[in-house]
Structures are given as structure tokens and as C-alpha cells.
C-alpha positions as CSV (number, residue, x, y, z in Angstrom):
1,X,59.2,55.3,-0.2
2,X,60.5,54.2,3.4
3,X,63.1,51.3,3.1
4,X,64.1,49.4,6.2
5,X,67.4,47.6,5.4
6,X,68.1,44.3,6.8
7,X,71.5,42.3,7.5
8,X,75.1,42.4,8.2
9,X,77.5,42.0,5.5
10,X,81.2,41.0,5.3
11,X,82.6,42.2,2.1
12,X,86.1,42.7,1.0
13,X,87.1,46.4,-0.8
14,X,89.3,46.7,-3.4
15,X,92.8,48.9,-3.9
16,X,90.4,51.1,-5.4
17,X,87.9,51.6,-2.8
18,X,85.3,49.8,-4.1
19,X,82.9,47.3,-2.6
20,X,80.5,45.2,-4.2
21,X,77.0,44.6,-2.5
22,X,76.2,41.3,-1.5
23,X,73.3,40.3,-3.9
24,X,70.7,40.1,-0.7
25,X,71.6,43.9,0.1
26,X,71.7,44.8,-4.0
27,X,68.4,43.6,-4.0
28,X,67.1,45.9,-1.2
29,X,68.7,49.1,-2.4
30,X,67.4,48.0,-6.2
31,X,63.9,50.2,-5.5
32,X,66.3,52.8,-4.8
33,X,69.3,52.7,-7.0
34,X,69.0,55.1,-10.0
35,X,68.3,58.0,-6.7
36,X,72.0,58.0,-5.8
37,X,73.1,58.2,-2.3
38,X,75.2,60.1,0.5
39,X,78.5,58.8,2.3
40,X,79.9,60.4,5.2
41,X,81.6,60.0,8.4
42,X,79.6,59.0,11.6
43,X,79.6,61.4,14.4
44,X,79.6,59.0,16.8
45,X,81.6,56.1,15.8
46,X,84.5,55.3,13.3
47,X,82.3,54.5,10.5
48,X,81.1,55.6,7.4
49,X,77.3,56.3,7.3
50,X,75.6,55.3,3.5
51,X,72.0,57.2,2.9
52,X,69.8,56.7,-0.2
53,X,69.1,60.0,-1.0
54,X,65.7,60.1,-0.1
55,X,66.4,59.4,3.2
56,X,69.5,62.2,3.2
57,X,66.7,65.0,1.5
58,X,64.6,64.4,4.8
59,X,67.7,64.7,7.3
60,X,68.6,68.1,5.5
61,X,65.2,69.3,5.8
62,X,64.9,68.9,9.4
63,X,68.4,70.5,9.8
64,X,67.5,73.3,7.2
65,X,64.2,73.9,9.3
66,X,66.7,75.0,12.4
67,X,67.7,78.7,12.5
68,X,70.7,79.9,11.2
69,X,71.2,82.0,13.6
70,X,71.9,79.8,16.4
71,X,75.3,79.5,16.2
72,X,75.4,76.0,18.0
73,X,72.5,74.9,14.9
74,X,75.1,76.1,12.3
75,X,78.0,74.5,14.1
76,X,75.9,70.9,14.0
77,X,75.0,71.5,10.8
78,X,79.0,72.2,9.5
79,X,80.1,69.3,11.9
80,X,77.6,66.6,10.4
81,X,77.7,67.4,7.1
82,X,81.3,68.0,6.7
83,X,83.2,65.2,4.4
84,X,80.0,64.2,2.8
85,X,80.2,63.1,-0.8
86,X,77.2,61.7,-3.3
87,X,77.9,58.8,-4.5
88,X,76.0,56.0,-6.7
89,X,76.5,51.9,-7.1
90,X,77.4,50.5,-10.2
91,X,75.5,48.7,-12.8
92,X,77.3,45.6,-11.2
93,X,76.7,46.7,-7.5
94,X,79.7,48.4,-6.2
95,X,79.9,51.0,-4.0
96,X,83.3,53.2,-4.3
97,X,83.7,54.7,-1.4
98,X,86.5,57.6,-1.5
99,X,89.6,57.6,-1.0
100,X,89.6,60.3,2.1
101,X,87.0,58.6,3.7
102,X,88.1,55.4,3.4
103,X,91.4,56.4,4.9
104,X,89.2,58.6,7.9
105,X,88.0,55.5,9.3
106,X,90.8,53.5,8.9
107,X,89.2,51.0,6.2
108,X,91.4,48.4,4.4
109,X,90.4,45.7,3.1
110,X,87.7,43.5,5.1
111,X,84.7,45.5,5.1
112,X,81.4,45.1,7.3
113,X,78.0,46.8,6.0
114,X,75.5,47.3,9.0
115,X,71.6,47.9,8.2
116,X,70.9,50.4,11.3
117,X,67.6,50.9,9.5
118,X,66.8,53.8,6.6
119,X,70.8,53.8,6.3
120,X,73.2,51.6,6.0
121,X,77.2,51.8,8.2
122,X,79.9,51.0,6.3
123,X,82.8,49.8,8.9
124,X,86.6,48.3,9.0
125,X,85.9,44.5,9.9
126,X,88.1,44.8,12.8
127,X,86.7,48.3,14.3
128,X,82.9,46.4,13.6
129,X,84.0,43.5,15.5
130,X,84.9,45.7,18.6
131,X,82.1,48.1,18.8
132,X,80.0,44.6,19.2
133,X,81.4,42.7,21.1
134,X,80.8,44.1,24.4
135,X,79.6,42.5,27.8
136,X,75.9,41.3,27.8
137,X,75.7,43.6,31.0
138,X,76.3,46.4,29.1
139,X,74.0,45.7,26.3
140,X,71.0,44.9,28.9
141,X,72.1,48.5,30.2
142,X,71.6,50.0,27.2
143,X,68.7,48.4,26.1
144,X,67.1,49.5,29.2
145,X,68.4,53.1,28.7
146,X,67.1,53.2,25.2
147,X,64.2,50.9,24.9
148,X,62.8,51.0,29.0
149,X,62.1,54.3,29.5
150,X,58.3,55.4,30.5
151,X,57.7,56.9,26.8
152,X,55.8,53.6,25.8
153,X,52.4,54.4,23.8
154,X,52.1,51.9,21.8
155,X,51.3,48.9,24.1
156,X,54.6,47.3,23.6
157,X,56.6,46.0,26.9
């Protein structure tokens, strides 16, 4: 089952480390809930990545699929995966995040969740705010960069 999420979320975490969904994004993950998920840092920002396990099974089979012995696909492997915990949402829709990861990304208490698709970032309000709020100039750049290149085969401009 491929789930797409949708929305941004401000949410407030506890002393404790927990978060409780916003009922839009609880419904969403419902389909999904009794699977469990996967928390762990992102490699390329200061954020915490959330993936229903489903989707984590099919990122560790591509990366299981890579030979281990490549040294540089081992030390991917022990970089990306390292810190990751499982971890489930309540019957009343919090999240817990732990503690060591929580501290990692410097999380407090104003939380943003960010649909980037099949997962879900979990970021310090503050840190959020600054990743996004960059010059237009530099979002047209990058949508160019990503979304402009020649690779185009489905018709879309």
C-alpha cells in the first residue's frame, strides 16, 4: 500500500518527548498504524525522518541489494541507518520520539511535521522555519535543478 502524506503541522512535544498527531495526519497514517514505524536522523538536514514501516522494508531492500563488499556501500549503509529506532503511535495518536534523538536535532518544544511524501520530517519549529524561508531566487534555482532537467518522459513541462 503506497501512502502519499499531505500537510504541514505545528505541534507542540511534551517533557516527555511525545507529540500528538494532528487529527488530519492521524487520519492518514490510520491505514498504516498497527505496522509500526522507523525514526532516525536525516542525512541531509537537522531533522528527524518518520517512515511507516512499509516504506522503511523497501529502503532496506534496495540498500541490502548493494554488495557488502564495497566498502563505501557499507559505510552508507552504517552512516544512514545509524541512530534509527522503531517506534509506534499510541492509541491516542502520539508519537514519542526519543530522547537522544530529540536532543540530536535540537528539538524542544514547538514541533513542525513535514509530509515529503512516503515519509514524514519531524523538525524544531525554529530550524523548519529556516530551512524555508529562503529567497524565491533560490527556490526557482532549485526547481530548475531538480524538476528542469531533459529527463522528462512523461509529457509534463
Amino acid at each position: 500500500m503506497d501512502i502519499f502524506f499531505v500537510g504541514t503541522y505545528n505541534c507542540k512535544a511534551d517533557a516527555k518527548g511525545r507529540v500528538m498527531l494532528p487529527v488530519t495526519l492521524k487520519n492518514q497514517i490510520t491505514p498504516i498504524l498497527n505496522d509500526g514505524f522507523v525514526i532516525k536522523r536525516s542525512m541531509y538536514a537537522p531533522c528527524l525522518e518518520l517512515y511507516p514501516m512499509y516504506e522503511w522494508n523497501t529502503v532496506m531492500q534496495e540498500l541490502n541489494a548493494k554488495s557488502r563488499y564495497e566498502k563505501d556501500n557499507i559505510d552508507f549503509i552504517r552512516k544512514f541507518t545509524a541512530g534509527l529506532k522503531q517506534v509506534e503511535i499510541d492509541t491516542t495518536g502520539r508519537l514519542l520520539i526519543p530522547k537522544n534523538l530529540t536532543t540530536l536535532v535540537g528539538i524542544t518544544k514547538d514541533v513542525v511535521l513535514a509530509s515529503i511524501g512516503k515519509n514524514i520530517e519531524i523538525w524544531d519549529k525554529d530550524r523548519y522555519e529556516q530551512e524555508i524561508n529562503v529567497a524565491p531566487e533560490e527556490v526557482a534555482s532549485l526547481a530548475k535543478k531538480v524538476m528542469g532537467g531533459k529527463d522528462k518522459t512523461d509529457g509534463v513541462s
